[in-house]
LUMGUTOR-758546 format. One record per residue (C-alpha): residue in three letters; x, y, z. Coordinates in pm, 1 decimal, always signed. Example, Ala and Ser with C-alpha at 12.3 -4.5 7.8 and 13.67 -1.06 7.14 Angstrom:
# residues 2
residuo_px_py_pz
ALA_+1230.0_-450.0_+780.0
SER_+1367.0_-106.0_+714.0
This chain:
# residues 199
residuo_px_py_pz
UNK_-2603.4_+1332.5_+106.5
UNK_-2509.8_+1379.4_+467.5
UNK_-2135.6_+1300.1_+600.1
UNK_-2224.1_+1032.1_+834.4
UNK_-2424.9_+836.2_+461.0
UNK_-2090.8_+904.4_+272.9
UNK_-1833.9_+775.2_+550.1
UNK_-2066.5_+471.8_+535.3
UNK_-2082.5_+414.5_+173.1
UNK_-1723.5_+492.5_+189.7
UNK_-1680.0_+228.8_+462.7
UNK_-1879.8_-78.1_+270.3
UNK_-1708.8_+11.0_-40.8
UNK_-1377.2_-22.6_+113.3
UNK_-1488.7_-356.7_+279.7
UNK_-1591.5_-507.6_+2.2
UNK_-1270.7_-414.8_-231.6
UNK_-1086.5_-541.9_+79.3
UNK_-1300.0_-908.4_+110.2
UNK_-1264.9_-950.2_-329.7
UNK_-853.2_-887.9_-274.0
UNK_-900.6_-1157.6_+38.3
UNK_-1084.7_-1423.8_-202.8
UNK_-815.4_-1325.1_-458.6
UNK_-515.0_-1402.4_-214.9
UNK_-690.0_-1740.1_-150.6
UNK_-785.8_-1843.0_-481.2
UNK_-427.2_-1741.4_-583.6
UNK_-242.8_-1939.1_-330.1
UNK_-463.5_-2246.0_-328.2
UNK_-479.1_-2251.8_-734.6
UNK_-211.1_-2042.2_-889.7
UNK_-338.2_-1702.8_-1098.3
UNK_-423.5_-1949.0_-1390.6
UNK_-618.1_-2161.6_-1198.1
UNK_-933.0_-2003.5_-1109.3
UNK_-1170.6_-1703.3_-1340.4
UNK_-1351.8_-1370.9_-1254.3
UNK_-1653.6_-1608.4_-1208.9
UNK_-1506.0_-1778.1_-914.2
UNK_-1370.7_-1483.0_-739.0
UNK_-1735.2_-1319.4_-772.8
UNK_-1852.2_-1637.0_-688.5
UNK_-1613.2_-1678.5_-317.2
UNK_-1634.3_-1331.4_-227.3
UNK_-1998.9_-1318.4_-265.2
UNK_-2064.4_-1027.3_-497.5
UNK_-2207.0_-1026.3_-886.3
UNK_-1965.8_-1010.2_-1173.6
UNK_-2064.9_-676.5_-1240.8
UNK_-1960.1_-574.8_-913.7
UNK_-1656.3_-709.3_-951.9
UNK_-1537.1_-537.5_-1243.1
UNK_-1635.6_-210.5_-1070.0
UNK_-1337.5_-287.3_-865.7
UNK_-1104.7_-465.8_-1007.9
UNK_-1055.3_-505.8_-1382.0
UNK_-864.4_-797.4_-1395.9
UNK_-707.3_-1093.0_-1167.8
UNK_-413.2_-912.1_-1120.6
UNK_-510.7_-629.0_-1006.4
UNK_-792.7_-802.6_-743.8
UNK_-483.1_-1000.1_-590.6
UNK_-252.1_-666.2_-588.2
UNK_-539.4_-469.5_-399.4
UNK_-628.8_-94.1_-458.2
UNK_-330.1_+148.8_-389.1
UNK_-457.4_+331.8_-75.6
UNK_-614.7_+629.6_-135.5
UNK_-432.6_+942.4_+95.7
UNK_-720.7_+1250.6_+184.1
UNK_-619.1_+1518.0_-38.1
UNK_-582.7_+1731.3_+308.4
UNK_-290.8_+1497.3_+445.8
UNK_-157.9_+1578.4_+72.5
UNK_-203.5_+1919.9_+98.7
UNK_-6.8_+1928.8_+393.9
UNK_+242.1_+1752.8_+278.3
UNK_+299.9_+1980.7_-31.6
UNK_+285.5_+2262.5_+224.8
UNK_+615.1_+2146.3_+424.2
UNK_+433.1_+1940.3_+686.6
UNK_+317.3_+1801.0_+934.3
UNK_+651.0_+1813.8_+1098.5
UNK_+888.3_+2038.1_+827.1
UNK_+1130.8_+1715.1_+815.1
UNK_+1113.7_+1605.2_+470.6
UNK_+1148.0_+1218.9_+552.1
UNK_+953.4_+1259.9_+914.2
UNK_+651.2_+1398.5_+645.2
UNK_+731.4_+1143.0_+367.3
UNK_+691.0_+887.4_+629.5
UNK_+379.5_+1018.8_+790.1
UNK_+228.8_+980.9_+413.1
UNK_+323.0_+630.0_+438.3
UNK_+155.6_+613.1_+806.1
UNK_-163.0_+738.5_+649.4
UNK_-147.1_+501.9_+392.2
UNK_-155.3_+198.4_+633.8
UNK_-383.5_+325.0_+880.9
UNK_-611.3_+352.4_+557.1
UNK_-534.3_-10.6_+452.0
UNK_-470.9_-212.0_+825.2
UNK_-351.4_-512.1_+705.6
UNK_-349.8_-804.0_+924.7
UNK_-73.4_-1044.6_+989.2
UNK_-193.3_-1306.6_+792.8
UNK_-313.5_-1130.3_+547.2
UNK_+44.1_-944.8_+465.6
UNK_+242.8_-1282.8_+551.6
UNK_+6.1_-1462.0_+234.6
UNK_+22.7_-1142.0_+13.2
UNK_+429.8_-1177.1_+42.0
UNK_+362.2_-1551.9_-36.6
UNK_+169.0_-1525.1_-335.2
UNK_+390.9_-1299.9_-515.4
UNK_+701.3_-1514.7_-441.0
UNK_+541.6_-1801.2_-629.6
UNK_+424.4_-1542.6_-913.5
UNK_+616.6_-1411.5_-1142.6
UNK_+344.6_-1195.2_-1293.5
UNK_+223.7_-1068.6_-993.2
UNK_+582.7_-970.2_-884.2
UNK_+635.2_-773.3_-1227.3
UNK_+328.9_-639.0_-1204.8
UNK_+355.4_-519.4_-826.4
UNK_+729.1_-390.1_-909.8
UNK_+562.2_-162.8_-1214.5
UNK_+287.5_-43.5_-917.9
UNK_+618.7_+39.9_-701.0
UNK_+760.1_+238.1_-959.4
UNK_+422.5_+417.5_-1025.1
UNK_+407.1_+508.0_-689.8
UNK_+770.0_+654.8_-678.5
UNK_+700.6_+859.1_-998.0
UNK_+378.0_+1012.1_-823.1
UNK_+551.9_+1078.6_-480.3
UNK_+853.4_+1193.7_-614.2
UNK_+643.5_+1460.9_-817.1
UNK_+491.4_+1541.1_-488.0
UNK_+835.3_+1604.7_-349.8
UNK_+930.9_+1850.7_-644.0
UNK_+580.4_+2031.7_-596.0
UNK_+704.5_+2095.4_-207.0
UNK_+1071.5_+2168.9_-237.3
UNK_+1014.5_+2404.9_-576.3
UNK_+1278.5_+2523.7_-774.1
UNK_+1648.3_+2368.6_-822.8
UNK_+1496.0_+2028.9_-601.4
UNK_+1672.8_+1732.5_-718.7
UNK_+1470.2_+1499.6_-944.2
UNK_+1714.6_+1214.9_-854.4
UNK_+1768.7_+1272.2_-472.5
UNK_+1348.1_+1277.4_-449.3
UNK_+1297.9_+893.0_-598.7
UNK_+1631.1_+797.0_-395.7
UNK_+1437.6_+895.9_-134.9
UNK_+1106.7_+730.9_-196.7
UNK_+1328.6_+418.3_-266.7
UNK_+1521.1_+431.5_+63.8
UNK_+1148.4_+460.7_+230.9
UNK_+986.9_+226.4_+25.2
UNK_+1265.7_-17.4_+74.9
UNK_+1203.9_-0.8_+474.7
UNK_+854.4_-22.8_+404.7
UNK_+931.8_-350.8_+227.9
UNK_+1101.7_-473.0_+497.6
UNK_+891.4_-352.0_+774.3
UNK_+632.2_-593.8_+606.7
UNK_+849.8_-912.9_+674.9
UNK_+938.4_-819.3_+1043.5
UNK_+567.8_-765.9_+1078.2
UNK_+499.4_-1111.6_+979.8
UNK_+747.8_-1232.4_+1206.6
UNK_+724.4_-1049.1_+1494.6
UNK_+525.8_-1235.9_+1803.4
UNK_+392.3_-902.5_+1966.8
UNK_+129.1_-730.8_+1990.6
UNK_+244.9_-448.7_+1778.8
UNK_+56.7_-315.9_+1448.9
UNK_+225.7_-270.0_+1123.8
UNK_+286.3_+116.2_+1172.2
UNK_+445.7_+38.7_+1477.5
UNK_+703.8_-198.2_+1300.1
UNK_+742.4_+80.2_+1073.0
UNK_+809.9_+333.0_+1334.5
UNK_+1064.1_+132.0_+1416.4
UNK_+1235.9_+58.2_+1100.0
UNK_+1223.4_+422.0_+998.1
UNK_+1414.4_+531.5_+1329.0
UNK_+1678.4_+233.2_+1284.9
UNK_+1725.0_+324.3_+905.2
UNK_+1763.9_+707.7_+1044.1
UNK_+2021.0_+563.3_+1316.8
UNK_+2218.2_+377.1_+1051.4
UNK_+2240.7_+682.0_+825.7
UNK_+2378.9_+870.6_+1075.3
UNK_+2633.3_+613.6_+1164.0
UNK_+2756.5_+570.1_+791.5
C-alpha cells in the first residue's frame, strides 16, 4: 500500500473515531450516560454497530475519545534529549503534538468539560486515563534521563504540565480570539515557567 492510501485510511479512520466521540458528547449531554445505548450512538453517528465497537468498546470510552496517538519518531526524539534538550520545553512539545493530532474545537472542548462535570463516572474514569498517561510519560522520562533519574520528580512533572494543560482547556473556552488551543497552551506553559521562577 502506497503512503498517500495509508495517510488516507489513516485520515477517515481518525474522522470517524472523532464524529462517534461527537455523537457521544451529544447524546451524553442531552440524555445523561444512562440515557441512550450503543444502538443509538451507531445509529446518530451514522456507522454499523460493528463499526462501532471497532472503536470504542463501551459508552465511556466513546464520550472520553481515543488518547492521541504521538508518531513513534516525535517519541524517539524525545527519549533522545530533544527537540530542544530542555526537559519541560520537550515534555511540552509532546503535549503540542498531541493536540495538533487531536484539534479540538471550541465547542467541542467547552461541552467535553461540561459533560464530565455532570458525570461522575466519566470524571473517575477520565482521572484513571490521567493517571495512565502520567505512568506512561513518566516512564518515558526515566528512559531519557537514565540512571539515578527521580521516579517522583518525573510524575511531579507530568502533573505540573498536565495541570496547565487542564487549565489551558478552560481559558480556551473562554477566550474571544482567534487563537488555537496550542496557542493558549504556549501561553500557559511560559506563565507557569514565569511563576516558577518568581517563587
Amino acid at each position: 500500500m502506497t503512503g498517500s492510501a495509508t495517510s488516507l485510511r489513516e485520515l477517515k479512520r481518525l474522522e470517524t473515531a472523532h464524529r462517534i466521540r461527537d455523537c457521544a458528547l451529544v447524546l451524553t449531554d442531552d440524555r445523561g450516560l444512562d440515557g441512550w445505548t450503543m444502538d443509538d450512538l451507531a445509529e446518530a453517528a451514522d456507522v454499523s454497530r460493528r463499526t462501532l465497537f471497532n472503536y470504542y468498546p463501551g459508552k465511556v470510552d466513546a464520550v472520553l475519545g481515543a488518547t492521541p496517538e504521538l508518531p513513534e519518531e516525535v517519541v524517539d526524539a524525545f527519549r533522545a534529549g530533544g527537540p530542544h534538550g530542555d526537559l519541560l520545553d520537550d515534555l511540552a512539545e509532546l503535549a503540542r503534538v498531541a493536540l495538533t493530532v487531536k484539534r479540538p474545537e471550541r465547542e467541542e472542548v467547552e461541552l467535553g468539560r461540561r459533560v464530565l462535570r455532570t458525570e461522575p463516572r466519566l470524571f473517575g474514569a477520565a482521572h484513571q486515563r490521567f493517571e495512565a498517561v502520567t505512568d506512561e510519560f513518566a516512564e518515558l522520562v526515566l528512559e531519557r534521563e537514565g540512571a539515578g533519574a527521580d521516579p517522583d520528580r518525573a510524575k511531579l512533572l507530568l502533573r505540573l504540565l498536565l495541570a496547565v494543560l487542564d487549565h489551558s482547556l478552560g481559558v480556551f473556552v473562554d477566550d474571544h480570539r482567534d487563537r488555537s488551543l496550542v496557542d493558549v497552551f504556549d501561553e500557559q506553559v511560559g506563565l507557569a515557567r514565569d511563576l516558577f521562577h518568581r517563587s
